[in-house]
Every structure is written in structure tokens, then in C-alpha cells.
Residue frames relative to the residue before (quaternion, step in Angstrom):
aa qw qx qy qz dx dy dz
X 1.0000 0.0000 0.0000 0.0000 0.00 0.00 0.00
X 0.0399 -0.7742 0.6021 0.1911 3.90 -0.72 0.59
X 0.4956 -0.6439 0.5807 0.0512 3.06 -1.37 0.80
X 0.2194 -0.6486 0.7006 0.2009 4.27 -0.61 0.78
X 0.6455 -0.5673 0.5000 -0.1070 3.17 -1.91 0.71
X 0.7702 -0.0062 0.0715 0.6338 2.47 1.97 -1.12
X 0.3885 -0.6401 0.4451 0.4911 3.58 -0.39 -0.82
X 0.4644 -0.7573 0.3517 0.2953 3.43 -0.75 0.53
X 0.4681 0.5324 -0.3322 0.6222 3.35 1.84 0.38
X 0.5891 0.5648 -0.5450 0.1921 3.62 0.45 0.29
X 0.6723 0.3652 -0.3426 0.5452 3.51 -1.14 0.71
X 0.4347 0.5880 -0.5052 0.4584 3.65 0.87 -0.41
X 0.6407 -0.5262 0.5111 0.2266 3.77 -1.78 0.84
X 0.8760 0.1030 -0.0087 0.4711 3.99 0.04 0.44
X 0.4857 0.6777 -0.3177 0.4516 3.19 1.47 0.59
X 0.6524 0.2573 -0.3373 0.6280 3.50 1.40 0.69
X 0.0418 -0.8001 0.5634 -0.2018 3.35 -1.51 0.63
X 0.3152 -0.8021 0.4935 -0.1171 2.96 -1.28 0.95
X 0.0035 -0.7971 0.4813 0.3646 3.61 -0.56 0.30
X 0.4515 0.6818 -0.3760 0.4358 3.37 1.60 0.03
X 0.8778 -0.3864 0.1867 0.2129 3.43 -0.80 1.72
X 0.8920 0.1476 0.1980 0.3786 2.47 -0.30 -2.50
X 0.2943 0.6447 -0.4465 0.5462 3.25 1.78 -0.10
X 0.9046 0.3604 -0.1593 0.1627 3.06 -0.75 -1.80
X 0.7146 0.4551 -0.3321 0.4146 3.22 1.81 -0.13
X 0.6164 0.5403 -0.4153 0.3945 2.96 1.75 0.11
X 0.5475 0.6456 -0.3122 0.4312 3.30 1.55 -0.41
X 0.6661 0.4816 -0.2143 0.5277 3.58 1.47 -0.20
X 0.5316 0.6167 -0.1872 0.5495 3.24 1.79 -0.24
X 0.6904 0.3525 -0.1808 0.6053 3.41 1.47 -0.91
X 0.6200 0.4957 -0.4395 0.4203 3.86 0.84 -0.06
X 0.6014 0.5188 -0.3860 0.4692 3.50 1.59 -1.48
X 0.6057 0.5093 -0.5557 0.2547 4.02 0.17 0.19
X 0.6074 -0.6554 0.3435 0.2890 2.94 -0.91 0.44
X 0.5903 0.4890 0.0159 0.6421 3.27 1.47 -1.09
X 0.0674 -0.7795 0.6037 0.1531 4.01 0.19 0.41
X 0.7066 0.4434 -0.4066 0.3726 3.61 0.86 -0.27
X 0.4623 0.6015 -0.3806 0.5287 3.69 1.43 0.66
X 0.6823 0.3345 -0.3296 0.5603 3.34 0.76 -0.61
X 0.7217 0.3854 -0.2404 0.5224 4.17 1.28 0.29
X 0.0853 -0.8012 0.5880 -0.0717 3.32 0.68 1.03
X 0.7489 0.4185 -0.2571 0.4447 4.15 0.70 -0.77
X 0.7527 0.0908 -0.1520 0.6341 3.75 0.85 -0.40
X 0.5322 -0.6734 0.4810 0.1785 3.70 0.53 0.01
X 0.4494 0.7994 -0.3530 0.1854 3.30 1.37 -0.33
X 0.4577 -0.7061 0.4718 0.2633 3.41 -0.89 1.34
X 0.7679 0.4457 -0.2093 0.4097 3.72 0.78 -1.02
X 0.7925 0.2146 0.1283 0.5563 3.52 0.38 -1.29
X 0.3611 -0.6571 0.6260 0.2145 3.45 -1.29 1.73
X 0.7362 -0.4172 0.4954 0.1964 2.58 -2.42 0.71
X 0.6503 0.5406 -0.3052 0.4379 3.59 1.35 -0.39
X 0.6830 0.4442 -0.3132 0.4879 3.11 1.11 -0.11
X 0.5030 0.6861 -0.3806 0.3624 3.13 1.41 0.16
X 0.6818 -0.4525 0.2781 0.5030 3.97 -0.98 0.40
X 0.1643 -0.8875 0.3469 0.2550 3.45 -0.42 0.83
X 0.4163 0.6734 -0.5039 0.3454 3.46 0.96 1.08
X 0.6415 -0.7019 0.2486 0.1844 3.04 -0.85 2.30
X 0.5114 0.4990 -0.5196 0.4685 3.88 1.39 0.16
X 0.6451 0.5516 -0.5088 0.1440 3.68 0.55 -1.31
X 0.6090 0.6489 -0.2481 0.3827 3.44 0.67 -1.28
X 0.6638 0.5874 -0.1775 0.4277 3.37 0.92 -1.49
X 0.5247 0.6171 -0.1960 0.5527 3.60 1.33 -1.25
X 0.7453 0.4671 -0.1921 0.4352 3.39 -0.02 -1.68
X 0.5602 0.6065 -0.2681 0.4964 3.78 0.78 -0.99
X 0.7142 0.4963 -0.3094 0.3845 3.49 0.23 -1.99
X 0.7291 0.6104 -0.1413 0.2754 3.09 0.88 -2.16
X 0.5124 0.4219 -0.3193 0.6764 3.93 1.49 -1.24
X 0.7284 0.5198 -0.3889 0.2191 3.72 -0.11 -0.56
X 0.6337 0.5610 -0.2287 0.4811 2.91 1.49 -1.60
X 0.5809 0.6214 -0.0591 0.5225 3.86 1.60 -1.36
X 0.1911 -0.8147 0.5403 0.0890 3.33 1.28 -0.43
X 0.6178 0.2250 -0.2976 0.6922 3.96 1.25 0.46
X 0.6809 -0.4362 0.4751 0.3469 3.45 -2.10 -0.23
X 0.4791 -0.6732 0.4835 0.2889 3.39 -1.04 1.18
């Protein structure tokens, strides 16, 4: 059996969600940029917001150090 890595909808426009409020408008806030790596100033990520990331205040913090330390995206 093989197994994907990822989904093949990731980074795709409307393919994350929320049923929590404030999530979902910020998650709709990060897709309406134009530029996804503006609406990710901490990991830079082309595909996936930073809001959907783990929301304990080290992950983010880590991810940062690590592109910094790397001088490229983790």
C-alpha cells in the first residue's frame, strides 16, 4: 500500500478550515493574500498559514530560529 506525504490539495485556495470563528477568518485572510509568504512572516511558508500551525508559542519561535540559523526556509 503507498501512502502520500501530503494531500494533493495542499496550498490549494479553500482547502483549510475551521469551525471555530476566529480561525476561519483568519485562515481566509491568509489565502486572500496574494503572496502566501506575507501572510507568513515566521516560516515563510508558500503553502500553509502559520495559523494553522501548532499553536504553542515555541512552535513558530523554533521554525524562525531554524530558517535563520539556515539562512533559507526550514
Amino acid at each position: 500500500m503507498m501512502s502520500m506525504a501530503s494531500s494533493p490539495t495542499m496550498g490549494l485556495k479553500d482547502t483549510m478550515t475551521s469551525f471555530h470563528k476566529e480561525t476561519k477568518a483568519e485562515l481566509e485572510a491568509a489565502y486572500a493574500q496574494e503572496n502566501m509568504v506575507d501572510a507568513n512572516p515566521l516560516t515563510e511558508s508558500q503553502f500553509v498559514p502559520e495559523i494553522s500551525a501548532n499553536p504553542h508559542p515555541r512552535f513558530l519561535g523554533l521554525a524562525k530560529s531554524i530558517r535563520e540559523r539556515r539562512e533559507e526556509k526550514v
